[in-house]
C-alpha positions as CSV (number, residue, x, y, z in Angstrom):
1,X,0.0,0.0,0.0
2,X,1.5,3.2,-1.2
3,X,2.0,6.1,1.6
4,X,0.9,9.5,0.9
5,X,5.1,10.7,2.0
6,X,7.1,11.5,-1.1
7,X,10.9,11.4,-0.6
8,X,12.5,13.7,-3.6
9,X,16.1,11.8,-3.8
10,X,18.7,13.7,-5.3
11,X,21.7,11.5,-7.5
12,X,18.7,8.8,-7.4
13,X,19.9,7.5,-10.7
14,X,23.5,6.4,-9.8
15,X,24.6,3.1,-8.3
16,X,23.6,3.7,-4.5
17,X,20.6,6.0,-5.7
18,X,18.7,3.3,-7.4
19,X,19.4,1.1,-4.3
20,X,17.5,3.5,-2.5
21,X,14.8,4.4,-4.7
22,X,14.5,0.6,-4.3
23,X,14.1,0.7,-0.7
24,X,12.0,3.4,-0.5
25,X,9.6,2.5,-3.2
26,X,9.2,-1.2,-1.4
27,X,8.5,0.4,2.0
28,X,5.4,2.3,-0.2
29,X,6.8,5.6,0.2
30,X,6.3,7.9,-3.1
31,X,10.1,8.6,-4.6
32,X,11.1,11.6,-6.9
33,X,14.0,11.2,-8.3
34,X,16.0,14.2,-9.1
35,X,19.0,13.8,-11.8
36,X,20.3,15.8,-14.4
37,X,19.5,13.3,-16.8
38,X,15.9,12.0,-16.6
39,X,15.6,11.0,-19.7
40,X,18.6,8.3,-19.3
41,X,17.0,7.1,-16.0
42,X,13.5,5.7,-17.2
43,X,14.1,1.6,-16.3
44,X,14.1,3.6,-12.2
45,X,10.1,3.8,-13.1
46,X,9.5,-0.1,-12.7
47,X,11.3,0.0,-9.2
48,X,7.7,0.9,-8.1
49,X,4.0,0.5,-9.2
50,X,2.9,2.6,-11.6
51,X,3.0,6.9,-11.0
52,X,5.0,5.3,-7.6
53,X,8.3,6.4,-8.6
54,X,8.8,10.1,-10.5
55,X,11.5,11.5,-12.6
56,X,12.5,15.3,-12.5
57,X,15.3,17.3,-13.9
58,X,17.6,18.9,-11.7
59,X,20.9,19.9,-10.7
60,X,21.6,21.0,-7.0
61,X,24.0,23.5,-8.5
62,X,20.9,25.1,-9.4
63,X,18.6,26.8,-6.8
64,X,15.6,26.6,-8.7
65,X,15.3,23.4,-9.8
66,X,16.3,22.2,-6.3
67,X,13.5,24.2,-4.6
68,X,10.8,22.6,-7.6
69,X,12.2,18.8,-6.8
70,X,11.4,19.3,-3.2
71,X,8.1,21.1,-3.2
72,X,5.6,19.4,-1.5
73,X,8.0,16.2,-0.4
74,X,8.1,15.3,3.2
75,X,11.7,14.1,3.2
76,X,14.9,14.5,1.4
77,X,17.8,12.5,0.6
78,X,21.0,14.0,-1.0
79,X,23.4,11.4,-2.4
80,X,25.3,13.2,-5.2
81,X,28.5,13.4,-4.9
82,X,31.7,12.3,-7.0
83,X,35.3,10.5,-6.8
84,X,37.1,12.6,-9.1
85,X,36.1,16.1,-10.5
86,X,36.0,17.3,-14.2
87,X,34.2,20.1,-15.8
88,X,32.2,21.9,-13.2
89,X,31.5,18.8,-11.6
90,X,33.9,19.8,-8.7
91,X,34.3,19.0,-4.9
92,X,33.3,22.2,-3.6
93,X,30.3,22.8,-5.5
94,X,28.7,19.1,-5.1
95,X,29.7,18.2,-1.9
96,X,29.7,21.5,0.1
97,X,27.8,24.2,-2.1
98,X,25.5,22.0,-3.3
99,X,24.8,20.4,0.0
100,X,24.0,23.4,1.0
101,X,22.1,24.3,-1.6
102,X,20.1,21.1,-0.7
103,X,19.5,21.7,2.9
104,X,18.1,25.4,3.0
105,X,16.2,24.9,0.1
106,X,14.3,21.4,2.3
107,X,14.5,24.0,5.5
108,X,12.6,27.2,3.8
109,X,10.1,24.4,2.3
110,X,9.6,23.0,6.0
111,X,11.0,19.5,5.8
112,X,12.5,18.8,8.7
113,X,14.0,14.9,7.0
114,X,16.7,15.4,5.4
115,X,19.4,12.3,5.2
116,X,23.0,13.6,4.0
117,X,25.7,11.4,2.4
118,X,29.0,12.6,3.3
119,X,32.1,9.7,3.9
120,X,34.2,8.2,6.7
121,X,36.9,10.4,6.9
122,X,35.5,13.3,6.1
123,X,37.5,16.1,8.4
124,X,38.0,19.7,7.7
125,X,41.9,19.3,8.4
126,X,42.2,16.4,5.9
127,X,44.7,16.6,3.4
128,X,42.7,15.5,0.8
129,X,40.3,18.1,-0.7
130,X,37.6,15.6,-1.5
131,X,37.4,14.4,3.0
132,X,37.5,18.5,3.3
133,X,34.6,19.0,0.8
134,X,32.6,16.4,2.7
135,X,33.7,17.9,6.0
136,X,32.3,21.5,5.1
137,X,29.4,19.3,3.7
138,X,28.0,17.9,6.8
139,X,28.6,21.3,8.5
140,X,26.7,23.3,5.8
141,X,23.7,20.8,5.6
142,X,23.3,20.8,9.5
143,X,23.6,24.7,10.0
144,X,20.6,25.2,7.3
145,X,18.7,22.1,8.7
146,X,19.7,20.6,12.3
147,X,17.4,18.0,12.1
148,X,19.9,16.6,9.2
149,X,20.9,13.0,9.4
150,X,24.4,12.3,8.4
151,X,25.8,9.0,6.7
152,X,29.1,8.3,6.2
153,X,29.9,5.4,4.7
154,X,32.9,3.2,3.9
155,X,33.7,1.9,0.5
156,X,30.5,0.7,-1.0
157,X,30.4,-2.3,-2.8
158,X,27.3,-3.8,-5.5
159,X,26.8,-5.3,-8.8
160,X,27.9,-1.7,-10.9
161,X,30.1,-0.6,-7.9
162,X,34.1,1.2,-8.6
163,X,36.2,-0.3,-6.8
164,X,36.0,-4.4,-7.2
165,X,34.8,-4.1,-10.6
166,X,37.6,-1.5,-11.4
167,X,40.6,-3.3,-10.0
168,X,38.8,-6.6,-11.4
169,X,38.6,-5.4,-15.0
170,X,42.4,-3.9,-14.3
171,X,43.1,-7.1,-13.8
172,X,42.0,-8.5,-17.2
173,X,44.6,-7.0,-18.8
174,X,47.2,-6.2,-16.6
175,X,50.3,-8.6,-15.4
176,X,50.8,-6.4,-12.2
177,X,48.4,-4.8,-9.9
178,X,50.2,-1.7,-7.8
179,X,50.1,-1.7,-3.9
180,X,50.5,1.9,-2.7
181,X,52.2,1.9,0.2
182,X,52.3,-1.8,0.5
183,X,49.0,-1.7,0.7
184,X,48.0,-1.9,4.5
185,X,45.5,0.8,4.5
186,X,42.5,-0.5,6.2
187,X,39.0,-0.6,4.4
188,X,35.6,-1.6,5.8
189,X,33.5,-2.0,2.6
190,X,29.4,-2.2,2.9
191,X,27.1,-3.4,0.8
192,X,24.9,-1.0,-1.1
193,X,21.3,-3.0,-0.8
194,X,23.0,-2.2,3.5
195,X,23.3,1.7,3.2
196,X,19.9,1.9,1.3
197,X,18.4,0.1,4.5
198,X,20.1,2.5,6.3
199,X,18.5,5.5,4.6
200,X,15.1,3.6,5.1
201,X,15.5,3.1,8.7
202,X,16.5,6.9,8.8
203,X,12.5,8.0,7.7
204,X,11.2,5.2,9.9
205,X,12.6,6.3,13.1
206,X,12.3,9.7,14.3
207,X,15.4,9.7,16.6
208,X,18.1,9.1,14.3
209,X,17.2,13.0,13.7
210,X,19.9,15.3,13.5
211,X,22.6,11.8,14.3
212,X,25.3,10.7,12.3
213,X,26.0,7.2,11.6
214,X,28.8,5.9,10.0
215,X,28.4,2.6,7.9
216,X,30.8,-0.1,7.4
217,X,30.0,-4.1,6.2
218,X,30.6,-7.1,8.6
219,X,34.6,-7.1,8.0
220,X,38.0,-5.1,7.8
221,X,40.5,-5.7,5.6
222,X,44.1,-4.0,4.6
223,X,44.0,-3.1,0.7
224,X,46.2,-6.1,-0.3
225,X,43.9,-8.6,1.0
226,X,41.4,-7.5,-0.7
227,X,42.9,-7.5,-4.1
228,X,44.2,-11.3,-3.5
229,X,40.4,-11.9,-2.9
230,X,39.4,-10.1,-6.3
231,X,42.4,-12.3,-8.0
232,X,41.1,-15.3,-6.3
233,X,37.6,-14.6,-7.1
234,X,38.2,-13.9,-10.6
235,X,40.8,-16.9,-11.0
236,X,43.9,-14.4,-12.3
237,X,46.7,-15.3,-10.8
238,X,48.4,-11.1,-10.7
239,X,51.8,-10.2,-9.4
240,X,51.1,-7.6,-6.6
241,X,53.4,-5.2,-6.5
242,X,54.8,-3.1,-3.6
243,X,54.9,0.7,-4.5
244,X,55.9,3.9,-2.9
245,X,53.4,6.7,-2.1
246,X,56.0,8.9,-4.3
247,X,55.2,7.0,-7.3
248,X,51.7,7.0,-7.0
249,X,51.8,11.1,-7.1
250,X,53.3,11.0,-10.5
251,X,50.9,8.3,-11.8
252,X,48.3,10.3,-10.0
253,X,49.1,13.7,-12.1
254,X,49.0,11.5,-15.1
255,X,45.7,10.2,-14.3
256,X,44.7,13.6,-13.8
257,X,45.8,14.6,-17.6
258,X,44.2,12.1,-19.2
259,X,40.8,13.1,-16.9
260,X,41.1,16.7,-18.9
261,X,40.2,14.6,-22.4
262,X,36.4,13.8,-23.1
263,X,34.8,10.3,-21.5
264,X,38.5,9.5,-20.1
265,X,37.5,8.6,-16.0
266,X,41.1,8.5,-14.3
267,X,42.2,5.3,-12.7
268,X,44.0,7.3,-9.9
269,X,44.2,11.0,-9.1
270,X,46.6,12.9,-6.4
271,X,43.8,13.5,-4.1
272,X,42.2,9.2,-4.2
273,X,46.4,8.5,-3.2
274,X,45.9,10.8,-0.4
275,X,42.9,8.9,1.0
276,X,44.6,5.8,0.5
277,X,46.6,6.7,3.1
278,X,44.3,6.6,5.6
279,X,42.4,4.1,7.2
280,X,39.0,3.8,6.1
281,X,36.6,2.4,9.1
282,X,34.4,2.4,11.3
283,X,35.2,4.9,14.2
284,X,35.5,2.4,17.6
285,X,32.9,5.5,19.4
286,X,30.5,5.8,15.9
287,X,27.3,4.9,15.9
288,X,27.1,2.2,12.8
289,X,24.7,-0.2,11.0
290,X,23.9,-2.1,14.0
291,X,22.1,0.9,15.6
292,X,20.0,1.2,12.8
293,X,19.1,-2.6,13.5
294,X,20.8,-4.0,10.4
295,X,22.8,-7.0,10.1
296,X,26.0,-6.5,7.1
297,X,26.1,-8.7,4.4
298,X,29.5,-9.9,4.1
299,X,32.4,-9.3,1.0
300,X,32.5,-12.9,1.1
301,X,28.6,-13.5,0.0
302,X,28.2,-11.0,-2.5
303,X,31.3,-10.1,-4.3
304,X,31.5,-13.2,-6.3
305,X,28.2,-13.2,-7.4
306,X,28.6,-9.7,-9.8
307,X,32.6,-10.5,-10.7
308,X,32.3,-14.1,-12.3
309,X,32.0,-11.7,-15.5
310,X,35.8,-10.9,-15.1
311,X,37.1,-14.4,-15.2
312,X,38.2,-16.2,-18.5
313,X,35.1,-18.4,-19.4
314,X,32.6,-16.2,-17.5
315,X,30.0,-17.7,-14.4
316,X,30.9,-21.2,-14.7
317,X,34.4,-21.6,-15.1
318,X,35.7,-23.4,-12.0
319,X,38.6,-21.2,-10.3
320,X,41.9,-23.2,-8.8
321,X,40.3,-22.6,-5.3
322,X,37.2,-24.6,-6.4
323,X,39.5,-27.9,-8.1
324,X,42.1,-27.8,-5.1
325,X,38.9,-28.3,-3.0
């Protein structure tokens, strides 16, 4: 039974979004969808009965059409942000103009939900711009709306997601994977069907007002383990090779070049090195998934089931693992 709540969900179209509308649309609520791009963002319509789930054109670099996605919703969620800038698409006008863009215009309108994705990490004296962008983020959403729930979550992983499917495809073609720094960086990783229950739970329950939650899955790892579990999960057998931070500057500002030509996405940039640097997990003191009464789903269970495509005969090709057992 469809509720009479609409939730206007702003990046709705990318890979967590349409997790989310998912979620949403399931529990009944009424979804709007704001993207830049409705018209490439149609197959989010049969995520819901029909009329359930809306399509509008907007860019929260733009008051106007902010202040028309959100006009008459009872709740917003703001999930645009990006890993690497180009164009106009930059950290400081997604993640902290536009958030606040987002949070004044849902505070002038009366909403008093608003659910905010920023990242673990995300300080104001980071040395990465992107954790900084995030930091001033959080702060911007939460001085034009205190009420503002905050998620911060760790790497997220899912069938389309950028990070196993990246270094998996990377691996297709390449003899030698890199490990910056050796590779002992420390990553949480959580499922993206788990952060869209997350948002859920945030419009069910009326005290995880104005909290921040950060979300990480069910394990930690250092970033070499899991690239051995993407080579074993793919069945290619990859040298991994130890390199220093210095290094990965230089391939960094390369990658950064080749992001100035059209379509070209980066493999790494100056600022993702930075980052890698850093532990990414759950804070010991954070409130997490488990206060949201949600149980992770582990690397282990899902990963293989969306990177089978990446070994040599596809789904059924039986990896060493599987004929040493």
């Amino acid at each position: 039974m469809l509720r009479d709540e609409i939730i206007t969900v702003f990046g709705g179209s990318g890979f967590v979004g349409r997790h989310v509308v998912r979620a949403l649309a399931k529990a009944g609520y009424r979804v709007r969808v704001a993207t830049r791009r409705p018209h490439l963002a149609q197959d989010l319509r049969v995520m819901g009965v029909v009329g359930q789930v809306q399509l509008v054109q907007a860019n929260i670099r733009v008051k106007n059409s902010v202040e028309r996605a959100i006009a008459g919703a009872a709740g917003v969620v703001n999930l645009v942000g990006v890993l690497n800038e180009g164009g106009r698409q930059t950290f400081t006008r997604l993640h902290a103009l536009g958030a606040k863009t987002v949070a004044k215009a849902a505070a002038d309108s009366g909403i008093e939900r608003l659910v905010h994705f920023s990242a673990i990490g995300a300080d104001a004296e980071s040395p990465s711009r992107y954790a900084r962008s995030k930091a001033e983020g959080e702060e911007s959403a939460r001085n034009a709306l205190n009420s503002t729930t905050i998620l911060r979550p760790s790497i997220i992983f899912g069938t389309d997601d950028g990070f196993f499917n990246r270094f998996a495809s990377m691996a297709r073609y390449m003899p030698v994977l890199p490990l910056f720094g050796g590779g002992k960086n420390r990553l949480q990783p959580v499922f993206a069907g788990d952060v869209a229950k997350a948002v859920l739970a945030c419009f069910e329950s009326p005290e995880t007002a104005g909290e921040t939650f950060e979300l990480g899955g069910a394990g930690t790892y250092t970033f070499e383990q899991l690239m051995r579990f993407i080579l074993e999960t793919i069945d290619r057998p990859r040298f991994l090779a130890p390199l220093p931070y210095a290094l990965g500057h230089v391939i960094g500002l390369f990658g950064e070049i080749s992001a100035a030509l059209p379509f070209v996405e980066p493999i790494l940039t100056r600022d993702q090195l930075t980052q890698l640097k850093l532990d990414n997990v759950v804070s010991p003191s954070a409130k997490g998934l488990s206060d949201l009464g949600i149980t992770p789903e582990t690397v282990e269970a899902i990963v293989p089931t969306y990177l089978h495509c990446y070994r040599r005969y596809g789904q059924f090709h039986e990896t060493s693992a599987e004929r040493t057992r």
